[in-house]
PAZAMI-760255 format. One record per residue (C-alpha): y, x, z; residue number from 0; residue in one letter. Coordinates in nm, 3 decimals. Example, Ala and Ser with C-alpha at 12.3 -4.5 7.8 and 13.67 -1.06 7.14 Angstrom:
BEGIN
-0.450, 1.230, 0.780, 0, A
-0.106, 1.367, 0.714, 1, S
***
This chain:
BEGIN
-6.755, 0.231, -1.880, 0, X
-6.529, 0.098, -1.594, 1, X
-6.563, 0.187, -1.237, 2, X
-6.720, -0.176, -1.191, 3, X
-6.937, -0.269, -1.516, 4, X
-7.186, -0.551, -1.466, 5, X
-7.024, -0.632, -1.106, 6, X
-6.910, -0.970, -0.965, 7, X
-6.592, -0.978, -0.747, 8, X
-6.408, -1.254, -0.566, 9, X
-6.028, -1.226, -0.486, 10, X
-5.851, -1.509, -0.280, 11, X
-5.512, -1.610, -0.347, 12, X
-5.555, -1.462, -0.697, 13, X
-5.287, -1.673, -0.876, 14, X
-5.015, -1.470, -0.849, 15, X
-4.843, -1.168, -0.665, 16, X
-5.090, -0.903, -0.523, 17, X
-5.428, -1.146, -0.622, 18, X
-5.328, -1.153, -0.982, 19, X
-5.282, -0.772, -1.033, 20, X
-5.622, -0.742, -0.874, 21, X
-5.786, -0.964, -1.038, 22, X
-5.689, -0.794, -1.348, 23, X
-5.774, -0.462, -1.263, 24, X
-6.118, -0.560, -1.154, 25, X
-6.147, -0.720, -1.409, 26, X
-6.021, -0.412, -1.686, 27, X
-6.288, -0.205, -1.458, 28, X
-6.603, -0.397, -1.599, 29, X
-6.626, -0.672, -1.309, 30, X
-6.676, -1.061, -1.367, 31, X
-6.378, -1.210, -1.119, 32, X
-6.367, -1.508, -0.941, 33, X
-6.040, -1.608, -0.837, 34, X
-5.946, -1.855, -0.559, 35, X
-5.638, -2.056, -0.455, 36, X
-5.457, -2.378, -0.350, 37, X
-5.247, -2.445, -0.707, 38, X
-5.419, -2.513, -0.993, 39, X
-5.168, -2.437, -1.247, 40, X
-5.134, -2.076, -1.135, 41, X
-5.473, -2.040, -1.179, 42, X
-5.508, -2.137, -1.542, 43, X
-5.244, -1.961, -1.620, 44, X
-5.392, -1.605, -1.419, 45, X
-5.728, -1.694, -1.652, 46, X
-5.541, -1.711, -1.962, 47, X
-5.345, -1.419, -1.900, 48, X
-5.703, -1.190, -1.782, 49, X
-5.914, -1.346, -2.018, 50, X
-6.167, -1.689, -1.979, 51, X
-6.484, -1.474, -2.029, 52, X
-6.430, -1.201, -1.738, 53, X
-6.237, -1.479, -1.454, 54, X
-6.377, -1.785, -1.358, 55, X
-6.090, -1.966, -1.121, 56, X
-6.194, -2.219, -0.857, 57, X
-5.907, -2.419, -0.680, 58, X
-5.996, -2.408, -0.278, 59, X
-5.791, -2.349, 0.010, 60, X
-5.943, -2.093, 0.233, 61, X
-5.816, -2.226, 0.551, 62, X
-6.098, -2.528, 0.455, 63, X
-6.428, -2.505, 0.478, 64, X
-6.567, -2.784, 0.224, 65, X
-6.354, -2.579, -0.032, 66, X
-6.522, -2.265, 0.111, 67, X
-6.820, -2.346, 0.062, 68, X
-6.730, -2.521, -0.288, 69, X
-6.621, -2.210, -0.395, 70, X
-6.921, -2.034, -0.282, 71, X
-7.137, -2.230, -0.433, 72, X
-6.993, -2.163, -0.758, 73, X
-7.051, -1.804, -0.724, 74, X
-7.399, -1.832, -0.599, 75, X
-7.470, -2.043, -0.930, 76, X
-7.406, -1.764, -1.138, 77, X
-7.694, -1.568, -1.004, 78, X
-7.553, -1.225, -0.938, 79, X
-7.404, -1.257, -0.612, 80, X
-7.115, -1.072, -0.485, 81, X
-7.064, -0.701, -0.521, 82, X
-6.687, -0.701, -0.413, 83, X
-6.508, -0.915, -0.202, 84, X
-6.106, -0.924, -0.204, 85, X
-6.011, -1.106, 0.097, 86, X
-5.612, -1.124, -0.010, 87, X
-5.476, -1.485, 0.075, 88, X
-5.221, -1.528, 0.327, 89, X
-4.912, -1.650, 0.367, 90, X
-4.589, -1.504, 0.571, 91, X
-4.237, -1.686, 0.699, 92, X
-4.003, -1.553, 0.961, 93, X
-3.973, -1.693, 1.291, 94, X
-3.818, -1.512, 1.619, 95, X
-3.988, -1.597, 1.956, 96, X
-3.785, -1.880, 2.108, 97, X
-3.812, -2.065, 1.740, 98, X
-4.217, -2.056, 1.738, 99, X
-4.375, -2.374, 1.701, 100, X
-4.758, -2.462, 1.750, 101, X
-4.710, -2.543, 1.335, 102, X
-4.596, -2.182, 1.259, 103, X
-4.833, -2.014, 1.465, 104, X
-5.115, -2.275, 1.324, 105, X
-5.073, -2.224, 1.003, 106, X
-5.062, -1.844, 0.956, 107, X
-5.348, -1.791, 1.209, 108, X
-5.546, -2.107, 0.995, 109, X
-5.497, -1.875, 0.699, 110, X
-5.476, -1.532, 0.745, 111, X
-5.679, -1.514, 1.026, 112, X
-5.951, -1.787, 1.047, 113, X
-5.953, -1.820, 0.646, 114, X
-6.009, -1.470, 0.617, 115, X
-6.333, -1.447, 0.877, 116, X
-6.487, -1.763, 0.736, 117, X
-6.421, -1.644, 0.396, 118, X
-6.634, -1.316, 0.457, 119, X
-6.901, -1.484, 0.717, 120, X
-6.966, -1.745, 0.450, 121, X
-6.983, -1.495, 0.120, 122, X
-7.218, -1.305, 0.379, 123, X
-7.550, -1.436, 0.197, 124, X
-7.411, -1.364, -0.153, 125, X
-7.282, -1.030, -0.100, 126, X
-7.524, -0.784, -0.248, 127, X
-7.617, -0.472, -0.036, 128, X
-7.430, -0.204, -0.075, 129, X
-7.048, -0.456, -0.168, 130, X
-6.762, -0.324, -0.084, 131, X
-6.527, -0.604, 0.136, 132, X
-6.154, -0.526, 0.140, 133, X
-5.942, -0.683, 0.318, 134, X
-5.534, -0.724, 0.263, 135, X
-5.336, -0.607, 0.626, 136, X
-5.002, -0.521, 0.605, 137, X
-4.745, -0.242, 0.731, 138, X
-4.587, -0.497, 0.955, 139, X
-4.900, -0.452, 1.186, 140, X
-4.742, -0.147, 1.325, 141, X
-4.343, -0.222, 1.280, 142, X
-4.210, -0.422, 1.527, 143, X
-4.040, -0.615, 1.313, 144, X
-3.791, -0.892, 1.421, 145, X
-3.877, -1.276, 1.348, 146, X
-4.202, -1.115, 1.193, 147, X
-4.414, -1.157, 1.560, 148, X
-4.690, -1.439, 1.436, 149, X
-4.707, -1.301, 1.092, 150, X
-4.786, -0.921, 1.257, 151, X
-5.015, -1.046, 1.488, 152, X
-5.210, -1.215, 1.251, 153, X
-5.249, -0.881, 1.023, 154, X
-5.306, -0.717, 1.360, 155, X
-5.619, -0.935, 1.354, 156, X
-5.750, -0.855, 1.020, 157, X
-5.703, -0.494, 1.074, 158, X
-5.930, -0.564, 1.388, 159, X
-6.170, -0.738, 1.175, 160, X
-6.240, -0.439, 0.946, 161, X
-6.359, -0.206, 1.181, 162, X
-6.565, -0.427, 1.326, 163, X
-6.767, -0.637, 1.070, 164, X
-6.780, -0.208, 0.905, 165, X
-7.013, -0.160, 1.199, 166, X
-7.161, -0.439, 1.158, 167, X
-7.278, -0.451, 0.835, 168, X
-7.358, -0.099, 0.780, 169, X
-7.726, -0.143, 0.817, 170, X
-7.675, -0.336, 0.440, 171, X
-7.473, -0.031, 0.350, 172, X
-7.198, -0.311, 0.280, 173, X
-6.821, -0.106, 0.346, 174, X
-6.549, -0.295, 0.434, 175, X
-6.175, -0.145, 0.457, 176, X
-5.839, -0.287, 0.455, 177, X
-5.562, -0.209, 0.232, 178, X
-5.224, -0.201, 0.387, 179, X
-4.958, -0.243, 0.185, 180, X
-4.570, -0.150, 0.233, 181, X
-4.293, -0.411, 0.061, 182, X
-4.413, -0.527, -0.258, 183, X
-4.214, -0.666, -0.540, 184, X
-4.437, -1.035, -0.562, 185, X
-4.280, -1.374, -0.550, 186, X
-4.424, -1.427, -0.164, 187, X
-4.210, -1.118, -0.107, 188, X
-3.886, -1.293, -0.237, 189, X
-4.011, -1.671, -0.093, 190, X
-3.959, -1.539, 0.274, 191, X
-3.517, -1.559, 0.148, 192, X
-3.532, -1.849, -0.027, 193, X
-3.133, -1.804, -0.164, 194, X
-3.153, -1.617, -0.479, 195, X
-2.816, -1.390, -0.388, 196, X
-2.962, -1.389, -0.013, 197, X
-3.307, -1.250, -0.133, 198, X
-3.177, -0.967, -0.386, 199, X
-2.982, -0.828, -0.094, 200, X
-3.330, -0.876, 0.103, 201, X
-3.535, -0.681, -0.108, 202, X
-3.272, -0.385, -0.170, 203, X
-3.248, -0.343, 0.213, 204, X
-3.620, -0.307, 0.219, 205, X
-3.649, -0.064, -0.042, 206, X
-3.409, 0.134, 0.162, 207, X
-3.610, 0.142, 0.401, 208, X
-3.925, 0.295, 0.186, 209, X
-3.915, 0.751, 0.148, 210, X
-4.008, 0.617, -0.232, 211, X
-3.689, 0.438, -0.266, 212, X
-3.799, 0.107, -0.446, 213, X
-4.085, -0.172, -0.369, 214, X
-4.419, -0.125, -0.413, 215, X
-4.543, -0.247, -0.760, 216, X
-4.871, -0.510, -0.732, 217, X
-5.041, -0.297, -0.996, 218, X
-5.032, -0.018, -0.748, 219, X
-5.193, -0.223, -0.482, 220, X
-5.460, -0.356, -0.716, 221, X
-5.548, 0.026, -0.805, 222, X
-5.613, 0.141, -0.441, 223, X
-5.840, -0.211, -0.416, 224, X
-6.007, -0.083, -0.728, 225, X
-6.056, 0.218, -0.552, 226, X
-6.213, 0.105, -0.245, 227, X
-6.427, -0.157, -0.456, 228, X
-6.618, 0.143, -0.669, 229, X
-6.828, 0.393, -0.598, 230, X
-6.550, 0.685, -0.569, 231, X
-6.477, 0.560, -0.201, 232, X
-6.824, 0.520, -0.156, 233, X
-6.788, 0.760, 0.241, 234, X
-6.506, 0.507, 0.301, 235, X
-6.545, 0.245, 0.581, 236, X
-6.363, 0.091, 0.882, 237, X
-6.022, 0.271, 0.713, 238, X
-5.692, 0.110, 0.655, 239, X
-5.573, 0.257, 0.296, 240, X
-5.164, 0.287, 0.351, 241, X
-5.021, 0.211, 0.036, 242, X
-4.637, 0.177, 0.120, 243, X
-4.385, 0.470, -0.048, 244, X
-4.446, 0.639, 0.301, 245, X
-4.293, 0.374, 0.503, 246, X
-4.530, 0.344, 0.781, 247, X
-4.598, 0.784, 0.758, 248, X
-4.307, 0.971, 0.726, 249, X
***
C-alpha cells in the first residue's frame, strides 16, 4: 500500500521538470493524477512515461480561467474529487529593476501569482475534507537575488498565500504548506541562460553556492510533496518545507 492509495491528486505544470517527478511519485504512492499544462506534447509524453491508467493530462493554462474551469470540470467528472492539490506551475526570467516592463511583471504575477489563487479557489468545491494543498515557493523568496526582483516577489506571494488560506480552511481540516525548493536540475532551471556553454557555467556557479555541493534532483522535490500530501505530515500546516542542500539554512 502507498502513502496515497485510492486518492486523486492534481499537479499543474506537470509536463516536465519539478511537475513530472511529482506526478510520478504520486502516482507510485497509490494516487490517480491529473496533470495540467500549456503544451500538449509534453503531456502525452509525461502520461506515457507514468502510465495512461494512473494520469489523466488536460492541456489548460492556469493563468485562464475557461481552461480552469475546463480542467476542473474534468476532475469533478470522475466523481472522487480532490484529495491533493499540487499547485506547481510558474514560470521565472531575469530582469534587473530599470529593465522591468508592465509584460514581465504581467506575466509572472498572471501565473504564479493569480494562476495559483484561482487554481486553489476554484478546486475549492472538489477538494475533499481533510486534502492536503501544497504549494511550490522558492528559496529566492528570501535571497535578494539580482535581476530575480519580480520573480521573488511573486514567490513572496505564494508563501503569503499558504499561511493564510491554512487558517482558513482548517475548519475542513484541509492543510496547505508550501514546498520551497533550492536550485534544481529541470529544464526551466537551464531556460533562464538560454546559451548552452553560458548555462553549464550557470548551473555550476549555483551549485557552488548549495552546503550539498550539486543541484537539487526533481525526484527529491517530488518526495517532500509526497510527504506533505499523506498522512505522515498530517500536524503540518501553514509551513514552508526547505528543500535546498542547506542553501537558505546554513
Amino acid at each position: 500500500m502507498g502513502l496515497l492509495e485510492n486518492r486523486t491528486a492534481l499537479v499543474t505544470g506537470g509536463g516536465g521538470g519539478i511537475g513530472l517527478a511529482t506526478a510520478a511519485r504520486l502516482a507510485a504512492e497509490g494516487a490517480h493524477v491529473f496533470i495540467t499544462g500549456r503544451r500538449g506534447a509534453e503531456l502525452d509524453a509525461a502520461v506515457e512515461t507514468i502510465g495512461p491508467t494512473v494520469v489523466t493530462a488536460v492541456t489548460a493554462d492556469i493563468a485562464n480561467p475557461a481552461d480552469l474551469d475546463r480542467l476542473h470540470d474534468t476532475i469533478r467528472d470522475r466523481g472522487r474529487g480532490l484529495d491533493v492539490l499540487f499547485a506547481n506551475a510558474a514560470v521565472a526570467e531575469f530582469a534587473p529593476l530599470e529593465r522591468i516592463t508592465e509584460e514581465h511583471f504581467d506575466t509572472l504575477f498572471g501565473i504564479n501569482v493569480r494562476g495559483t489563487l484561482f487554481t486553489v479557489q476554484r478546486a475549492l468545491p472538489l477538494l475533499n475534507d481533510g486534502a492536503s494543498v501544497i504549494l511550490n515557493g522558492s528559496t529566492n523568496v528570501d535571497a535578494g537575488t539580482e535581476a530575480f526582483g519580480v520573480y521573488a516577489a511573486s514567490k513572496a506571494a505564494v508563501r503569503s498565500f499558504a499561511r493564510t488560506w491554512a487558517n482558513e480552511l482548517r475548519g475542513r481540516g484541509i492543510r496547505v504548506n508550501t514546498v520551497t525548493p533550492g536550485p534544481t536540475d529541470t529544464p526551466g532551471l537551464s531556460g533562464l541562460v538560454p546559451d548552452p556553454e553560458q548555462a553549464a557555467g550557470f548551473r555550476q556557479h549555483l551549485a557552488a553556492q548549495v552546503p550539498l555541493g550539486r543541484l537539487g534532483r526533481p525526484e527529491e522535490i517530488a518526495a517532500a510533496v509526497a510527504f506533505l500530501a499523506s498522512d505522515q505530515s498530517s500536524f503540518v500546516t501553514g509551513a514552508s518545507l526547505y528543500v535546498d542542500g542547506g542553501l537558505n539554512q546554513i
